[in-house]
C-alpha positions in Angstrom: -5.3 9.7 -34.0 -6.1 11.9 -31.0 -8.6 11.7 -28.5 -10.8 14.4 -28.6 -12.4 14.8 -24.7 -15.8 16.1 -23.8 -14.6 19.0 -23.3 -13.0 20.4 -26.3 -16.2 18.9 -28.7 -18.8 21.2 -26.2 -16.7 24.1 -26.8 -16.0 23.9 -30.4 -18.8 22.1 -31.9 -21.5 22.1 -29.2 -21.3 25.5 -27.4 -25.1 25.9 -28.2 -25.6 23.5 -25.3 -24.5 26.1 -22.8 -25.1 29.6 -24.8 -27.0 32.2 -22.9 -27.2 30.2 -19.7 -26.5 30.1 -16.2 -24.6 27.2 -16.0 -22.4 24.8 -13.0 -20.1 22.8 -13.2 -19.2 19.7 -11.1 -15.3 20.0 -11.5 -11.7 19.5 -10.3 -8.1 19.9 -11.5 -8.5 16.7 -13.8 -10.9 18.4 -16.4 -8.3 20.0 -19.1 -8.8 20.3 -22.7 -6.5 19.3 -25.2 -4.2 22.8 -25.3 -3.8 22.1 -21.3 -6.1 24.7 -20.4 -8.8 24.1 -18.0 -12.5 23.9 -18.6 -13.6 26.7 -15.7 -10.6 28.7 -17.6 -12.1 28.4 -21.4 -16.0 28.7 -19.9 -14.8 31.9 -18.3 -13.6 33.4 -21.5 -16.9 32.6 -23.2 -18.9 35.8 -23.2 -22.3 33.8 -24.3 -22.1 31.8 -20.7 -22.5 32.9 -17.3 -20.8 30.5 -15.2 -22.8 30.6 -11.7 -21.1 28.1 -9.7 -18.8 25.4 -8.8 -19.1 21.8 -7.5 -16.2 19.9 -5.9 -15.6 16.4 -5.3 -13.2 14.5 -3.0 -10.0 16.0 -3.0 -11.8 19.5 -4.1 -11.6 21.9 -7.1 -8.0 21.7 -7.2 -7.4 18.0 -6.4 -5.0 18.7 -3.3 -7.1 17.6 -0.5 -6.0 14.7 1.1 -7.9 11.0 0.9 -11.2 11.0 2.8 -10.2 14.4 4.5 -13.6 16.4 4.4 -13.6 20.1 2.6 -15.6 22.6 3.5 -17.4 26.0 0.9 -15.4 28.3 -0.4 -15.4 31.2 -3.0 -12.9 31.4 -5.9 -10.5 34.0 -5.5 -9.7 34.7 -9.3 -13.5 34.5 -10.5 -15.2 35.0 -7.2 -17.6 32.7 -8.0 -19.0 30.4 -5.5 -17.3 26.6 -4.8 -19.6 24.3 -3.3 -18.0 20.8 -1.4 -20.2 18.1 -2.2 -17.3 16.1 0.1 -18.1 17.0 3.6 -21.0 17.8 5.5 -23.1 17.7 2.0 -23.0 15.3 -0.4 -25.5 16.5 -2.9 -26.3 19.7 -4.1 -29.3 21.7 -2.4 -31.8 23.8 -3.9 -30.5 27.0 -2.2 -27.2 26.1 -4.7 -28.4 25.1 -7.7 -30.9 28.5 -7.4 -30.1 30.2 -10.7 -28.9 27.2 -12.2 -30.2 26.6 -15.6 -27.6 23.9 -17.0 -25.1 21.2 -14.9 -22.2 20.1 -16.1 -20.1 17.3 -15.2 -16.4 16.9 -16.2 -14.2 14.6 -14.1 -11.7 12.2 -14.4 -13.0 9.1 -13.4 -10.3 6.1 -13.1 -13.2 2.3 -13.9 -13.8 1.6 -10.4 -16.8 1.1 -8.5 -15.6 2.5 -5.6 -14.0 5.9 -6.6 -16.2 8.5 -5.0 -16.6 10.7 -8.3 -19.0 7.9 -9.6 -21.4 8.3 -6.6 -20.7 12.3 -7.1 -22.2 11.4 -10.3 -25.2 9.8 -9.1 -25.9 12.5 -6.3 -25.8 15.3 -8.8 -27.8 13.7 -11.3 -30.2 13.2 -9.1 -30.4 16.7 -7.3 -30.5 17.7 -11.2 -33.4 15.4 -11.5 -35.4 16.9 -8.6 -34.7 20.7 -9.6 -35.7 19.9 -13.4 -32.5 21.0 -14.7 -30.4 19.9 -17.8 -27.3 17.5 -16.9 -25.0 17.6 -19.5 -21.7 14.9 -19.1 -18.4 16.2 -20.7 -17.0 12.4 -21.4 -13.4 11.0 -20.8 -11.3 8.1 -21.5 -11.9 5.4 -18.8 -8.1 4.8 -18.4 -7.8 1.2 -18.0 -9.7 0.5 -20.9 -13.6 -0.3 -21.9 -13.6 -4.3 -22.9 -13.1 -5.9 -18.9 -15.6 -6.5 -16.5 -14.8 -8.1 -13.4 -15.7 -8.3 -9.4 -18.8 -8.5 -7.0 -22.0 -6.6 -8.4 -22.8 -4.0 -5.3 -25.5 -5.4 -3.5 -28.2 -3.5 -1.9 -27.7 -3.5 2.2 -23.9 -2.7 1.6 -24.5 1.1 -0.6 -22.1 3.4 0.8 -20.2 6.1 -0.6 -17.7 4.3 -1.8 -20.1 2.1 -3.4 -23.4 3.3 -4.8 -24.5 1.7 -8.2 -25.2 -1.8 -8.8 -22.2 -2.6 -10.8 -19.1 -4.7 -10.4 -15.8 -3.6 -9.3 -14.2 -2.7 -12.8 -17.7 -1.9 -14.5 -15.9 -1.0 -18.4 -17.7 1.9 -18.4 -16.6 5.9 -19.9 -18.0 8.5 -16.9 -20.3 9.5 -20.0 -22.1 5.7 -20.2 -22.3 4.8 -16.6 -24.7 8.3 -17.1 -26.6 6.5 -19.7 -27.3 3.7 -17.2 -27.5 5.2 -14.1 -30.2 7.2 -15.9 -31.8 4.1 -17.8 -31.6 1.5 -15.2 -33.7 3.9 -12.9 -30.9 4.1 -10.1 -31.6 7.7 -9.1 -34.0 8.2 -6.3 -37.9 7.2 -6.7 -36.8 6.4 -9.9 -36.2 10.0 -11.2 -34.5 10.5 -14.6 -32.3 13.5 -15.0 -32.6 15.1 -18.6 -29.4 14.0 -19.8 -27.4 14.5 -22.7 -23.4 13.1 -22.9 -21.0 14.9 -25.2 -19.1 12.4 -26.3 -15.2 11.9 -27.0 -14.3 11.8 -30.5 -11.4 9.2 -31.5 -11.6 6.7 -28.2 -12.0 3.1 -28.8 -12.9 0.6 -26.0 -9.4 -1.2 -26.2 -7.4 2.0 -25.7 -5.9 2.5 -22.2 -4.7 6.0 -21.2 -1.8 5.9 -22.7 -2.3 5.6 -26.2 -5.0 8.6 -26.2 -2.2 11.0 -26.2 -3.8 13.0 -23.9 -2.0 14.3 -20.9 -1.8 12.3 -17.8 -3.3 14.1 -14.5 -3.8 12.4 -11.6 -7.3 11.6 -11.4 -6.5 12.1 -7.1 -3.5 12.3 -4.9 -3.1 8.7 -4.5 -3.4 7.7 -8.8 -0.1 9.0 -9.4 0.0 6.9 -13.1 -1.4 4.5 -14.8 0.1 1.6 -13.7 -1.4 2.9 -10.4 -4.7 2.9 -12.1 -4.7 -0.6 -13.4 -4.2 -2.5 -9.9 -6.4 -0.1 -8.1 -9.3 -2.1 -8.1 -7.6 -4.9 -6.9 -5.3 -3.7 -4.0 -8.0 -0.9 -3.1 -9.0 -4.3 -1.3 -6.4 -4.0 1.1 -8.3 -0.7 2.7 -10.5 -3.3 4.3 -7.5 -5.1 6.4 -5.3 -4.4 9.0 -2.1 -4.7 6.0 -0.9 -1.3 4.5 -2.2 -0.4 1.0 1.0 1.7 0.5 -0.2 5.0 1.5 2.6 6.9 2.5 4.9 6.2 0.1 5.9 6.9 -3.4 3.8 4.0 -4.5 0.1 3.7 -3.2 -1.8 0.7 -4.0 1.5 -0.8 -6.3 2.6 -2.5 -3.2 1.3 -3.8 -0.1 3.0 -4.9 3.0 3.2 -4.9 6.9 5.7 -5.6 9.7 4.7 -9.0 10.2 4.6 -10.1 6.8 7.7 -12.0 5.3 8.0 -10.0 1.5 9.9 -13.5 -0.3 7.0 -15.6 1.3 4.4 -13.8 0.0 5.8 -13.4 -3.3 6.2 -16.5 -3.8 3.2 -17.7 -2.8 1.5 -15.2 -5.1 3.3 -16.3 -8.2 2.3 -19.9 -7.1 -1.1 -18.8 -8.9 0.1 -18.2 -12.1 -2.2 -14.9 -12.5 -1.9 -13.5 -16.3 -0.4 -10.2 -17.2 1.1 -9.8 -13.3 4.5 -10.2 -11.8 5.4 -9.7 -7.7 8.5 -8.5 -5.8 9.7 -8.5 -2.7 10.1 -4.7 -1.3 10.1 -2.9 1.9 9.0 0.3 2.3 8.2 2.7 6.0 5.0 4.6 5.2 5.1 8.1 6.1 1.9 10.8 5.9 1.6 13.5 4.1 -0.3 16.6 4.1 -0.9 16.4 0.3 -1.4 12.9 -0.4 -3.0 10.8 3.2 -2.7 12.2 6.8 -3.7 7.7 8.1 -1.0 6.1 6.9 -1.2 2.3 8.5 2.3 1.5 10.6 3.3 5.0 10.5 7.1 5.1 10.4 7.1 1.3 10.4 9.3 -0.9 8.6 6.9 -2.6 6.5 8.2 -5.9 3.9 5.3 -6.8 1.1 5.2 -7.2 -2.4 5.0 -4.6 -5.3 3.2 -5.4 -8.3 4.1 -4.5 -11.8 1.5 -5.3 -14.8 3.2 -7.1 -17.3 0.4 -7.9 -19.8 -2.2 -5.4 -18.8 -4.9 -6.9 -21.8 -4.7 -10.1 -20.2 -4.4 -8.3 -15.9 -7.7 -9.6 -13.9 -7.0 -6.7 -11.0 -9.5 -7.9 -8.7 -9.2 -11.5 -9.0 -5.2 -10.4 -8.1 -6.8 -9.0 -5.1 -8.8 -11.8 -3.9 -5.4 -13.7 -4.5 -3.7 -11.1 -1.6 -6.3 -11.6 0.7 -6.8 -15.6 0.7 -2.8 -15.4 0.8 -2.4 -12.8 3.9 -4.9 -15.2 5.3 -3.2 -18.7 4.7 0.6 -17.6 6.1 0.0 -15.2 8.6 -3.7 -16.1 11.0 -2.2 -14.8 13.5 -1.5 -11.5 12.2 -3.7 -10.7 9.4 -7.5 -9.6 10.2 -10.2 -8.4 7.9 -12.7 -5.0 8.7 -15.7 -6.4 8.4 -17.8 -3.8 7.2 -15.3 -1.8 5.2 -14.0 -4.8 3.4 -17.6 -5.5 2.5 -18.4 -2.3 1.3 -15.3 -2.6 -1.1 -16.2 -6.0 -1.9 -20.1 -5.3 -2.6 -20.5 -8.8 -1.0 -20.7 -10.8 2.5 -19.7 -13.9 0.5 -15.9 -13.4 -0.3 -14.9 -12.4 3.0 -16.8 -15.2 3.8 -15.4 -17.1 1.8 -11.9 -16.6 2.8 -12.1 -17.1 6.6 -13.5 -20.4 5.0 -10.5 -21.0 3.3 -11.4 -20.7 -0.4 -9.4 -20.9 -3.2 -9.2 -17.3 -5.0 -10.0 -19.2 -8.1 -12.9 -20.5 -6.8 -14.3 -17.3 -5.2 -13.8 -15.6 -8.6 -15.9 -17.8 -10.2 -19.1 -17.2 -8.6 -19.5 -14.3 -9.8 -19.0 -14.9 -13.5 -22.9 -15.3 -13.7 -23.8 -12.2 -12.6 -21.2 -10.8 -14.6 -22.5 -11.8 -17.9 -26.0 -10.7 -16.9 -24.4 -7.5 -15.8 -22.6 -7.2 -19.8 -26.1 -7.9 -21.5 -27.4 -4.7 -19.7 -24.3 -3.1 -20.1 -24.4 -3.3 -24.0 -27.3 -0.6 -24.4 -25.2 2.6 -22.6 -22.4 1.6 -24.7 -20.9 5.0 -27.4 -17.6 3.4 -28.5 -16.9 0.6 -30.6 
């Protein structure tokens, strides 16, 4: 059976939602409906709704802009209506913009990562929604690795940052839809607002589909999540952004492989496979990151011959990405302390925890810095259960 998205149930079964209002959308190239056409596209064709304005995350309306490259207002040159960057100088939608406004909606792509910027998009419009007293309606989507795991560090406070905002662990097992439902019920917006909330869910998903057996079309949720397979080890080697090792940016495969000049690619892989880690395999590779305009414009070791491992999922039910990550890091740090060094604060961030960098300068075994947070984890899944809409 298909998935049916968000998207195509609000048009065909729920346009009442939207009929006769002045609506916005929080948007980019990722929200299509099931016949390929896009949701800004179908909404424009609907003489009952006046669309009003558009809201653009990292990487824009259109997806093209670059990793952590800041974008700027704009108006759309087909429609003519107004595109508002919540990725640059503001982050959250101000009054003068939502003016008019009588219904938000959200449709992205998100990819079951803490720290993927659309979640804290999420959060920010919510809560702007929240303070203006208007509707915030959730177009839901697949989360692409799947809805059963939950795994990593639960954000602590002191360490909130856009690429971390919400209290939940790395891989949370959330739809975009549900992490609504508890961003909303937990009282994570601001002075404990709650927005007035209502998720039109996907019809067909179950929790143990990945993308890939929704037959819905692939887009690259941003420049840098070129497939799935991308997708599945992102929350593990996203890690790597808090080193001084190359996360693969620059080359045909960011965040599959990992490498620098200094590291020696057999070593490494072997040292990894040491570990036994379910549902992962590593090879040797060498790669020479270059930047592009469309993808990164920071590649580490620029035009450097770079040796590192690539990772290929093998068993992707059984894959723990971020305990694979920890596993890099504790093994950059064993062979090569002369070379390897950890950002501090970034690495934190990413983490959502002191400890584990911690930790590892310590010389910790990854198993053993996995474990501690398999506590927090359960209490996290209790919580968890309420926002749940798919079996």
């Amino acid at each position: 059976m298909s998935v049916r998205v968000g998207a195509d149930v609000l048009l065909h079964d729920q346009l009442e939602l939207i009929a006769g209002k002045n609506v916005g959308v929080l948007t980019n190239h990722s929200a299509l409906l099931s016949n390929g056409e896009h949701l800004v596209d179908a909404l424009v064709k609907q003489k009952a709704v006046r669309l009003r304005a558009l809201f653009g995350p990292e990487h824009g309306i259109r997806g093209k802009a670059p990793d952590r490259k800041s974008i700027g207002h704009e108006v759309d040159p087909e429609t003519g209506i107004p595109v508002y960057s919540l990725f640059g100088k503001v982050t959250k939608p101000t009054r003068q913009m939502l003016k008019g406004i009588d219904v938000l909606l959200f449709d992205i792509q998100d990819v079951g990562a803490r720290f993927y910027t659309y979640t804290t998009t999420l959060a920010l419009t919510m809560e702007a929604a929240a303070e203006n007293g208007i509707p915030y309606i959730v177009l839901d989507r697949p989360n692409p690795i799947g809805g059963r795991h939950v795994e990593g560090p639960i954000l602590e406070e002191n360490l909130r940052s856009f690429v971390g905002w919400l209290p939940v662990p790395i891989v949370h097992g959330l739809t975009i839809g549900e992490l609504a439902l508890m961003i909303n019920g937990e009282g994570w917006l601001r002075n404990r607002k709650t927005a007035r909330l209502h998720v039109v869910k996907m019809k067909g998903w179950k929790r143990v589909q990945f993308f890939d057996q929704t037959r819905l079309h692939w887009v690259n949720p941003s420049p840098s999540i070129r497939s799935l397979q991308t997708a599945l080890v992102y929350p593990g080697t996203c890690l790597i952004e808090g080193t001084n090792v190359s996360e693969g940016r620059g080359t045909e495969h960011p965040f599959e492989q990992i490498g620098a000049p200094w590291i020696k690619a057999r070593e490494l892989a072997s040292k990894l496979r040491s570990f036994h880690l379910p549902g992962v395999d590593f090879r040797a590779t060498t790669f020479t990151p270059r930047s592009t305009r469309a993808a990164t414009t920071d590649s580490k070791f620029e035009g450097e011959h770079c040796e590192g491992v690539f990772l290929t999922v093998t068993e992707r039910a059984r894959f723990r990405s971020v305990r694979t990550g920890i596993s890099i890091l504790c093994s950059l740090r064993e062979l090569y302390p002369a070379d390897f060094s950890m950002k501090p604060r970034r690495l934190d961030e990413l983490v959502g925890t002191r400890s584990v960098r911690r930790a590892i300068l310590d010389g910790a075994a990854p198993k053993q810095i996995a474990d501690h947070w398999d506590s927090d984890i359960l209490q996290f899944d209790a919580i968890r259960e309420q926002y749940l809409l798919y079996p």
